[in-house]
N, C-alpha and C positions, 0 to 999 in steps of 0.2 A: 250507750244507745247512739246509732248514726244519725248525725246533724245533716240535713240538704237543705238546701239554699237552691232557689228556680224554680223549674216546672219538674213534674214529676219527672224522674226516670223514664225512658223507655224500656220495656224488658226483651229480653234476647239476644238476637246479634247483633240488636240497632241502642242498646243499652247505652247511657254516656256517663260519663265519670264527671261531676263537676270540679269546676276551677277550685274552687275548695278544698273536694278532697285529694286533687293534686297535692296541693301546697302541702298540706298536712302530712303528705305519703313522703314530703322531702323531709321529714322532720326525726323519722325513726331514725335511733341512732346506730343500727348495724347496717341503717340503707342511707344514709343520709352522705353527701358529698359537702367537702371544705369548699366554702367561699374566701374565694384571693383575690377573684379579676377585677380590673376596673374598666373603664370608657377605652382605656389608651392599649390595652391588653386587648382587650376585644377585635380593635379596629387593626393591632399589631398581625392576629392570628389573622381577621380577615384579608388583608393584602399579604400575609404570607404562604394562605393556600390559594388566593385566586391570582395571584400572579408566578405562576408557573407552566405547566404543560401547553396551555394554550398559547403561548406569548414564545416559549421557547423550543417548542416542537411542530403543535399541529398548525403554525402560520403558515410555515415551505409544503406542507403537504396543502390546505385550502387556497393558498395565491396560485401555487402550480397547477391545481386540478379544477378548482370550483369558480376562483372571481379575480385571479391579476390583482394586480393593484388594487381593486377593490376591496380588495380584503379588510381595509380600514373602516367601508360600510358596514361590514358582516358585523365585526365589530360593535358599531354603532347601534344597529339592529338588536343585537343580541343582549346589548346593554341596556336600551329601552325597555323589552320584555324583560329583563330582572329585575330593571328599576319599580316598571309595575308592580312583582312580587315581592319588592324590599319591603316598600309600604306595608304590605297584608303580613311580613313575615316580623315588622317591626313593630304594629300592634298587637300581634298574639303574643311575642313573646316577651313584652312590658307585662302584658295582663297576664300568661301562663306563664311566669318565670321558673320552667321546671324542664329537666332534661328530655332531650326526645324530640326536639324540633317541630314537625310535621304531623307525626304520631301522637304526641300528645295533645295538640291543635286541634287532629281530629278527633281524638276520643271525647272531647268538651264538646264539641260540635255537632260531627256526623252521627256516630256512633263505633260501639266497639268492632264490630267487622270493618270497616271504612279506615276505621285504628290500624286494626291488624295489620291490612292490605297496604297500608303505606308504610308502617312498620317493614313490613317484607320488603316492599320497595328500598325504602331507605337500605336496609342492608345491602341489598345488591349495590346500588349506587355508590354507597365508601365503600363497598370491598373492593367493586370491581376499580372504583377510580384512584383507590390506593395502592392496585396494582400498574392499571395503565402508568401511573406517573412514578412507579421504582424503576418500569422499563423503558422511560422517557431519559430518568434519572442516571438509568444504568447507560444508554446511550452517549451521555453529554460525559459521562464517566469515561468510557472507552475511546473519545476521540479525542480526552485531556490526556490520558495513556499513551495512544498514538505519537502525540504531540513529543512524547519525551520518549518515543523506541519502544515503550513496553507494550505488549500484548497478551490476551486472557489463550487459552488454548479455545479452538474453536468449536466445543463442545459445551464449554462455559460460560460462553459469551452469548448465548440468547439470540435471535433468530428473529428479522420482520418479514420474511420471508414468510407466505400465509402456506406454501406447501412445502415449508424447512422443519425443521426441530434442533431444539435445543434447548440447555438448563442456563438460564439466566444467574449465574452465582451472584453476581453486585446487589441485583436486585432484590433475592433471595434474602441476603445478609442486611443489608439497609432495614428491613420490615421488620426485622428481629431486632437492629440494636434501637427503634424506634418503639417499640412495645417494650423495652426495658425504660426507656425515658419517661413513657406513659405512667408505668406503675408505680414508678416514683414521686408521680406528684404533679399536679399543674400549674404549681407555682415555677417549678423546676419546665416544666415545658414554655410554658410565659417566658421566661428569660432564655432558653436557647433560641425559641421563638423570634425574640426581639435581635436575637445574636444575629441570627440567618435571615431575617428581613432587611435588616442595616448593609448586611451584603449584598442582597440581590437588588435592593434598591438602589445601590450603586454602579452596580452592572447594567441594569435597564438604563439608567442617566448614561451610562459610558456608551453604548448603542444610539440610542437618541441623539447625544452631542456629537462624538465623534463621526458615526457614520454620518449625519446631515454635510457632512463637508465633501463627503462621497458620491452624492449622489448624483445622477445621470438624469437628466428630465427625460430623456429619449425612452429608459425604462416606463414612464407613468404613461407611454403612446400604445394602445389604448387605455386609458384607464380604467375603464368597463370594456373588457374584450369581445367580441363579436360571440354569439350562443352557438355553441356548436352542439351536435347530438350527440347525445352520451352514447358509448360502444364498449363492445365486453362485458357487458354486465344484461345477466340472467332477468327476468321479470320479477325474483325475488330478491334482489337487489336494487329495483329502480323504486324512487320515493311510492308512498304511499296515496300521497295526494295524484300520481298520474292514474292509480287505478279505479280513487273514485270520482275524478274530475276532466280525463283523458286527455290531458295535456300532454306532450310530445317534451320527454325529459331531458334537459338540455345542462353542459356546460359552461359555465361563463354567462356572459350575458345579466339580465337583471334576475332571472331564475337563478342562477350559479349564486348570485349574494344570497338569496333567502336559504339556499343549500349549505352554503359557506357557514353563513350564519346557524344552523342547528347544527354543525359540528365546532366552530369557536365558541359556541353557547358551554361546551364545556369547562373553558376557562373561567367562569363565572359564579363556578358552581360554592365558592367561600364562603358567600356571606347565610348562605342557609346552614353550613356547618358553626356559625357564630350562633346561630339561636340556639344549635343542640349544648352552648355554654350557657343557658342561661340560669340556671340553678347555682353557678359554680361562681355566680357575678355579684359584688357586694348590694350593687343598688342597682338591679336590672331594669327598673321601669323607667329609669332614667338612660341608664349607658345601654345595654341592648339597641335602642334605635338610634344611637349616635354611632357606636361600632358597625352595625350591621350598612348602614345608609354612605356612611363617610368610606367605610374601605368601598364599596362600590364604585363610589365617585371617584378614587384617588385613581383606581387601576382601570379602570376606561378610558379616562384620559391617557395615561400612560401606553396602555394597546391599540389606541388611536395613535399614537403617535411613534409606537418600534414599528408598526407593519407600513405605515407610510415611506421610513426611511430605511427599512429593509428590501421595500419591494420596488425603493427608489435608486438601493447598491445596486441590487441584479437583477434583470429580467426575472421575471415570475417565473417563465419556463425555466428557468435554469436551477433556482433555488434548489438545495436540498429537503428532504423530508426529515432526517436523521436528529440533524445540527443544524436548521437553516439560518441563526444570526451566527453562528461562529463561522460558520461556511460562507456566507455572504463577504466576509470580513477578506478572510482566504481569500476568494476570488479578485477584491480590490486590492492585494497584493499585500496585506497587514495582518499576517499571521501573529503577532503580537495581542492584538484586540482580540483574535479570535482566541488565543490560550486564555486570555481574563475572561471574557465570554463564558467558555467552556467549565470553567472553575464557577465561575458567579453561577454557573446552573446547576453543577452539581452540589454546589451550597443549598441554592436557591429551593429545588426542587426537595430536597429534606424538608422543609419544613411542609409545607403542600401535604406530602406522605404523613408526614406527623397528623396536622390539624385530622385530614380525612382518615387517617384512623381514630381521630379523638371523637370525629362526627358519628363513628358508626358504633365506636364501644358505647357510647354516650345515651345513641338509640335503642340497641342493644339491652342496654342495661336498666332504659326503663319499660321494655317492654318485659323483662326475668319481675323487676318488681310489681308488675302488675299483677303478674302469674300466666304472662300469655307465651313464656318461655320460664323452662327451669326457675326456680325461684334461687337456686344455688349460685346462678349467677350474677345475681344484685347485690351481691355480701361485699362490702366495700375493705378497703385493706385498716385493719385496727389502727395500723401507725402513719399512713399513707393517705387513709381518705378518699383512695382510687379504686374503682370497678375493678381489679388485679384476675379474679378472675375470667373474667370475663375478656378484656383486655389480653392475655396468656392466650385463649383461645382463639380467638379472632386473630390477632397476630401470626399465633403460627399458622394459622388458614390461610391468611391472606400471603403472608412469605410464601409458602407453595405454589400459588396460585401467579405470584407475580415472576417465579420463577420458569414459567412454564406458559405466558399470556401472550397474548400478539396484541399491536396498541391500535391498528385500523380496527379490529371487528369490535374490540371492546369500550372504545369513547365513545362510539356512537350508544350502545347498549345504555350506557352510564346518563347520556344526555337526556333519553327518555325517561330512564326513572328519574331526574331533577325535575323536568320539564311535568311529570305526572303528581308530583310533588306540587309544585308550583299552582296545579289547577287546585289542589283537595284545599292548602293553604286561603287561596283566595275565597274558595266558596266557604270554607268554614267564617272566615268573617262575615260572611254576609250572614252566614247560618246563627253565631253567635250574636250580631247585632240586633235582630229578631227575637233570639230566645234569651238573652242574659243584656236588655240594656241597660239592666241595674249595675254590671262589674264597670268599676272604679279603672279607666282606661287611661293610662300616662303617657302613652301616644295615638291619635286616632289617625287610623287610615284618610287620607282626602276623599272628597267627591266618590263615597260611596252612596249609590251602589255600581255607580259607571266605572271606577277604577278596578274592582274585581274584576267585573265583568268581560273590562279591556284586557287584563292580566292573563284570565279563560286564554279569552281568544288568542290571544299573540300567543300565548304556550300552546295552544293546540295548533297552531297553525304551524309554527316549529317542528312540533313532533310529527306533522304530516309529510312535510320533508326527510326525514329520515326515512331510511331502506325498507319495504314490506317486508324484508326478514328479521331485523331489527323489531318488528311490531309483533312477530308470528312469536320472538323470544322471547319477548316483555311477557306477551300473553301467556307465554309457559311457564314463565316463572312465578307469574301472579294466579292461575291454576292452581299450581303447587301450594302455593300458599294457603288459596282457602282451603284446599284439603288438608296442610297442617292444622290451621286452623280447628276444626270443625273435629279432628281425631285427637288433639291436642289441644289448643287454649281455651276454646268455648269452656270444656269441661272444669279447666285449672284455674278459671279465671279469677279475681280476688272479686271484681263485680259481682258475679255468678253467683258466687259461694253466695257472698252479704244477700241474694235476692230470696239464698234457699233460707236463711239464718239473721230475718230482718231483725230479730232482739241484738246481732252482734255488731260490732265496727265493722267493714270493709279493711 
């Protein structure tokens, strides 16, 4: 007989799964994942996907295009609105220590459509940004090659060229032998993990120190550039907020930062993929919001402080898009720094790929165990304890995908499912501190209900920034969704069934 704990159920698409029979759904033993991580693992993975593509690619494309020197605001900006959602994202996931991040946050909360919808979300979000960053990866790849004569055939070598083509092999290959580390184990990923953060954290400090000796104050004149109006770009390319607020879209300027900032918003996107470990975490009511909160804080600082002394090497205008701290280097005449550079990112940016595929099979996989996808693919590996199949599949989707992606049209994509993410998160706190103030909470959110609320706003105001086309994609994608939905999981769902079959378990 099914035990519930709270208010009744709602029945249909607004249905909720309580925190309870979460927990208990982590318990079957062909579904159930190995607990290994601790506080220091946690906070390992999280500075080791959030400190990558943002920090070592899209800085030269937003100093160049969007804010100068200020870039180091964007930054700042960007970090504030994640700080707001760390809070919301380090409560849910002390009280739901169960895989699935955001999805499973909202299926306690909102209900199962609401679930779904950010389910879907989330996938798009690590698929897509596990490929942006193999061909970020593959990039810092090819200029360490340069560096020593060798070159890919230029058929191979992938294309940012938005009217080029090409097959990205580096990139391709990276996703594959990073889906074989997966199915292996996450203790096994914890320690390559900790391997390639120890590196890249050594590289940012070499950037940081070194280049500070480099630097030209003449570069920081302006430091807020003058707004210029944006040109070339279609009306379905200009933010969103010009269309419903009519403001005249500008570059640079104090606009260029809040733009800068919803594309460096990307680099931040780690600590949400820390909660989809929380199943996998010995004592998560405790380490979840020390992992999730602390890698936050370590790598803000830190990207406060390369885009200062990057943007402080070389004119903003000059920066590269490709390679812009190896490239910065080069230009002050120390192609030395810029070969350790180049290597610290090709290190670096592996593990990025790793975590964000670990974020999306992780979602993935408890949405199969729900029943709101294949149920075949929650079957974890008898010796492993990992998602395997599921992980296999995802893998090679997303290696095609990262073989064959362009990184301008796709981070921005990426940032608005985090950022819609972000809002479902906040509001389901609120939503749960209403309907379940009975659960036993090991960290609570501050100054709610004002801090959700702020969290809302700043992600929405984000995602308003971003391109009308960017919003016309999200919306087709999320379309898509409820019509999977609706022809597919409503039917399969394990909720559903139990509602037809109240004598059974869920």
């Amino acid at each position: 007989m099914s035990t519930q704990t709270g208010p009744a159920p709602r029945p249909g698409a607004f249905r909720t799964k309580t925190v309870e029979q979460s927990i208990r759904d982590t318990e079957e033993p062909e579904h159930a994942l190995r607990k290994s991580l601790s506080a220091l693992d946690l906070t390992v993975f999280g500075v080791g996907v959030i400190i990558g593509t943002g920090i070592f690619v899209l800085t030269g494309a937003v100093a160049k295009e969007n804010a100068g020197p200020a870039t180091a605001l964007a930054f700042v900006a960007a970090g504030i609105v994640c700080a707001l959602a760390a809070l919301c994202y380090a409560e849910f996931a002390s009280t739901v220590p169960v895989a699935g991040s955001a999805y499973t946050f909202a299926y306690a909360s909102l209900g199962e459509l609401p679930a779904w919808i950010i389910g879907w979300d989330l996938v798009l979000e690590f698929a897509l940004g596990t490929a942006v960053v193999a061909v970020g990866w593959s990039g810092y790849l090819r200029s360490l090659m340069d560096n020593i004569g060798w070159q890919l055939p230029d058929a191979l070598a992938g294309t940012n060229d938005v009217t080029g083509f090409g097959f990205d092999l580096m990139a391709f290959l990276l996703v594959l032998a990073l889906t074989v580390v997966l199915v292996l184990g996450m203790k096994l990923s914890a320690r390559v993990t900790g391997l390639i953060v120890a590196i890249k954290l050594a590289v940012v400090l070499i950037v940081i120190i070194a280049g500070s000796f480099f630097i030209k104050a003449a570069n920081y004149d302006p430091f807020i550039p003058p707004a210029e109006p944006q040109t070339g770009g279609s009306g379905l390319q200009e933010p969103l907020v010009q269309l419903l607020f009519g403001y005249a879209p500008t570059n640079f300027g104090v606009m260029g930062i809040f733009t800068a900032a919803s594309i460096v918003f990307f680099a931040f996107i780690g600590f949400d993929v820390v909660a989809t470990a929380a199943e996998e975490t010995r004592l998560p009511q405790r380490d979840m919001p020390r992992g999730i909160l602390g890698s936050l804080l370590i790598c803000t600082v830190l990207y406060v402080a390369v885009s200062l002394v990057v943007t402080g090497m070389q004119h903003y205008s000059e920066l590269s898009i490709d390679a812009p701290l190896a490239d910065a280097f080069k230009a002050t005449g120390h192609p030395w720094y810029a070969g350790v550079i180049s290597f610290g990112a090709v290190i670096g940016l592996m593990s990025v790929c790793l975590i964000l595929l670990l974020g999306q099979t992780r979602v993935f996989f408890a949405m199969s165990r729900d029943g709101l996808l294949p149920r075949f693919f929650s079957r974890t590996h008898p010796t492993f304890r990992t998602p395997y199949r599921a992980t296999v599949l995802l893998g090679v989707a997303i290696a095609v995908i990262a073989g064959f992606t362009n990184i301008q049209e796709l981070a921005v994509l990426v940032n608005i499912g985090t950022l819609f993410a972000f809002v479902v998160v906040a509001l389901g706190v609120l939503i749960l501190r209403r309907t379940r103030p009975d659960l036993p909470r090991a960290f609570r959110t501050p100054l709610v209900p004002w801090l959700p609320i702020a969290s809302v706003a700043a992600s929405l105001w984000l995602m308003l920034n971003l391109p009308t086309e960017t919003w016309i994609r999200f919306g087709g994608w999320m379309l898509l969704g409820v019509i999977v939905y609706y022809l597919y999981g409503r039917g399969h769902s394990r909720l559903g069934r139990a509602e037809k079959r109240p004598d059974q378990t869920a």
